[in-house]
N, C-alpha and C positions, 0 to 999 in steps of 0.2 A: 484610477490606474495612472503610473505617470510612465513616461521615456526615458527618465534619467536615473530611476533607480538602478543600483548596482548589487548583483549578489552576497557582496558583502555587507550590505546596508542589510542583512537578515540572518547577521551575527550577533549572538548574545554575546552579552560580556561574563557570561559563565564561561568556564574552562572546562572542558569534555574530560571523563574520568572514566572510558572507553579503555581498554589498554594500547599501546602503543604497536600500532599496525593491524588494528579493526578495521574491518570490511567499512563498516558505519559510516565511520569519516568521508570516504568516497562516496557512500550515497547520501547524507544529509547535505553535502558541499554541490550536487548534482541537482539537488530538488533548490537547492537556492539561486542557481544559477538557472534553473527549468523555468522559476517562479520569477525571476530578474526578466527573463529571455522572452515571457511573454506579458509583461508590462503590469505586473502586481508589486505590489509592495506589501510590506510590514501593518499597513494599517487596514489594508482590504484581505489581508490571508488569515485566515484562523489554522491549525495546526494540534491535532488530537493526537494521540500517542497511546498505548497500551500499556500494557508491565512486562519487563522483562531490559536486556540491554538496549533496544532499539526505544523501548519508553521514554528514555533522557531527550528525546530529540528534542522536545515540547523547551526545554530547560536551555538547551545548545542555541536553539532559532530565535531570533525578535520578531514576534507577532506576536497577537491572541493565541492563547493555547491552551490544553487543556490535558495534562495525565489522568487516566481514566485506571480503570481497575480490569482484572485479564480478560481480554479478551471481548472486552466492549467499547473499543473505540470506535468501530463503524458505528454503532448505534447513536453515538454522543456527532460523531459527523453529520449524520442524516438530520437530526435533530437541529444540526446547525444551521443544514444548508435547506431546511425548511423554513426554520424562523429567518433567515435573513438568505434567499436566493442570490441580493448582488454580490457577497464576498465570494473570493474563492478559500475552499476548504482543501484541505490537504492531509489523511493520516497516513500514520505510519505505526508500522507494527513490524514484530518479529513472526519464522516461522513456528514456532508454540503459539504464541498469541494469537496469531489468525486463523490456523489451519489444525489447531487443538481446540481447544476451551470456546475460540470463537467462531467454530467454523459455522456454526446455525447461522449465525449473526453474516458472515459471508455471503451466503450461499442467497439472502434473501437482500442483501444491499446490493449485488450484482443484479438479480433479475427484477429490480423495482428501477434500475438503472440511475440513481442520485447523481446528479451532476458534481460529482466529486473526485478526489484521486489518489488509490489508495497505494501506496509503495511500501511493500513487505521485505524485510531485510531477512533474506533467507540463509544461514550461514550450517543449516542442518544439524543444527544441536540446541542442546537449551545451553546456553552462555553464563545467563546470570548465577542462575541456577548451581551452578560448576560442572555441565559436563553430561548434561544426560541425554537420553537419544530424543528426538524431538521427531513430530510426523514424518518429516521428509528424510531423515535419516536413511542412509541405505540398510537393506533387511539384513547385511553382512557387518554393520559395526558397531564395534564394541567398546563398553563404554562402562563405568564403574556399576549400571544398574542393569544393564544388560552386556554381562561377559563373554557372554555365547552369539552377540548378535541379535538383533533387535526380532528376527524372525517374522518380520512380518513386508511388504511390500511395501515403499513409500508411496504418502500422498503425493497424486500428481496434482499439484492447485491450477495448473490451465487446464488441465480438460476438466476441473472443478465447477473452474468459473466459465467455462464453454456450455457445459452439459446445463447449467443455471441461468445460461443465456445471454452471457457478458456482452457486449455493445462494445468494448474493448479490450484485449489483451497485450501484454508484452512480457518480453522479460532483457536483463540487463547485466552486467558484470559491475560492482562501483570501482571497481581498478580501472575501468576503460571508458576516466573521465566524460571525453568529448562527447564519447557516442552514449554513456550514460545520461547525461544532461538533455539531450537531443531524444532519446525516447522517454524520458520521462515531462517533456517540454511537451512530443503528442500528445499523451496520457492528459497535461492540465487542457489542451486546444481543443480537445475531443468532447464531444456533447452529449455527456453521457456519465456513464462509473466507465473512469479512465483506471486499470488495473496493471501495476506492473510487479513480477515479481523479482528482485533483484538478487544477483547471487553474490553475497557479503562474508566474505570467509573470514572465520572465527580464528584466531592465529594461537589462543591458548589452548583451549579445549578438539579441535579438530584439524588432526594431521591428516587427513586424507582430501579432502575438499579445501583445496589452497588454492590459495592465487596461481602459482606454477601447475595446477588442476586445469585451473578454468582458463588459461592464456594456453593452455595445450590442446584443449578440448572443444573450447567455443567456438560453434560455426554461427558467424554471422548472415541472416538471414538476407541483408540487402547485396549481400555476394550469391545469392541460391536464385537470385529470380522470385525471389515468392513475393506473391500478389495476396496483399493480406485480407483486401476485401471477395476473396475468394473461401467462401465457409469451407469446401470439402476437403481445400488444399491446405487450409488452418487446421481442420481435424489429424490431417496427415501427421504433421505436423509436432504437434502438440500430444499426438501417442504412441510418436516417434523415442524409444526409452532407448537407443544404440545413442542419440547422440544430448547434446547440450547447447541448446540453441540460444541468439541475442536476438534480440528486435521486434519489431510488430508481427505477432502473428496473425490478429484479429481484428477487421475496424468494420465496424458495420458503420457505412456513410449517410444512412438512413436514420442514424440514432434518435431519438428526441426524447430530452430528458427528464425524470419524474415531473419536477415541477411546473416545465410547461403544459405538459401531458393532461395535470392538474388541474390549470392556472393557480399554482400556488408564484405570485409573481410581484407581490408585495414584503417589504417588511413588516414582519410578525413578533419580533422582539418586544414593540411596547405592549402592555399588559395594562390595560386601564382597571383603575382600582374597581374592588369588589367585585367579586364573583358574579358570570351572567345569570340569570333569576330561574332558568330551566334548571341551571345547574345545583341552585339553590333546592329546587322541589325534587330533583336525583337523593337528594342528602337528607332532607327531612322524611323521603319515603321509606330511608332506612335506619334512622337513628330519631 
């Protein structure tokens, strides 16, 4: 880890093909400044990604990375930060990606608690896609696949990742730079599955959930008093559906993270040749 890197040292020299005034921009420029802020760099970060708009980030970042297929990029995380515990990992996904296709994969990287941090660019639509209602969609809108309304309640992913036993939660505006940067900086600091989920507004596909939405609506939590290492007052909180909350809601200070938990506390990447020989007698007992 050095002092001297700077946020910008974790710009690719790829050009973002985001459309112009995506939510994304603010949160990938947020996690490089998160990951500048507490003393990583490009060569100790790995950086996983799913499918969908938020997938590109792997492509936009300078680090190790890795595009994965829908909705398995926790797993390819986990997988990372077991074979090598000293980097830090970092994925990111949209809300399809995590809270559809991947939610099994969710639901079980929160409560094994991987020392990792996953930031979900929630913008309540599928994007890439063009347009269609995505989990978190409100059950009122409508959309070329659902014209009447999606009809159903949206996923709530913090009381998701609470009821799974998450070790941390947050959530984030990426319009509200500073304070973006600064909760997703706890989420890397935190020792444990650091969880944020960011609200990323789509500017082609959804007129209702804007920027002028979330800058009218978001109460920030470090203006309320709330005390996040308090469970009952997280729960409150988080199934609280009147409003739209920023900030930590959850931090268990007691965390400790899979792999100590383990002693998995070695690198595991080198693979010395041939196969171990138990594994060998697995193989011959079947073929």
């Amino acid at each position: 880890m050095s002092s001297d890197v700077r946020f910008t040292d974790f710009k690719s020299d790829k050009q973002p093909t985001w459309c112009p005034g995506c939510g994304d921009f603010g949160t990938m420029n947020g996690m490089m400044k998160a990951l500048a802020n507490t003393g990583n760099d490009p060569d100790n970060t790995f950086v996983v990604a799913g499918i969908g708009c938020s997938g590109k980030i792997g492509t936009y970042m300078h680090s190790y990375a890795l595009h994965g297929v829908h909705g398995r990029a926790l797993p390819v995380g986990t997988g990372v930060k077991m074979a090598r515990p000293d980097i830090e990992v970092m994925v990111a996904g949209g809300d399809g990606d995590g809270y559809s296709i991947g939610a099994g994969h969710f639901v079980h990287a929160v409560r094994r608690n991987v020392d990792m941090t996953y930031c979900v660019m929630d913008n309540r639509i599928y994007g890439l896609t063009k347009g269609q209602a995505s989990p978190t969609s409100r059950s009122d809108f409508e959309t070329s696949t659902t014209p009447e309304g999606t009809k159903q309640p949206p996923v709530n992913p913090l009381a998701l990742a609470l009821a799974s036993g998450a070790s941390f939660i947050a959530q984030s505006f990426s319009s509200d730079a500073m304070r973006h940067a600064e909760i997703v900086q706890k989420a890397i600091e935190h020792d444990g599955f650091g969880f944020v989920n960011v609200f990323s507004p789509c500017v082609t596909f959804n007129d209702v959930d804007t920027y002028d939405y979330f800058r009218d609506n978001l109460v920030d939590l470090e203006d309320e008093d709330h005390d996040p290492t308090d469970y009952e007052a997280a729960k409150e909180v988080i199934l609280d559906s009147d409003k739209e909350y920023q900030g930590v809601m959850y931090q268990d200070e007691n965390s400790v993270p899979y792999h100590e938990k383990h002693g998995v506390t070695e690198d595991m990447s080198e693979i010395p040749d041939g196969a171990p020989e138990d594994a060998m007698d697995l193989v011959r007992e079947f073929y």
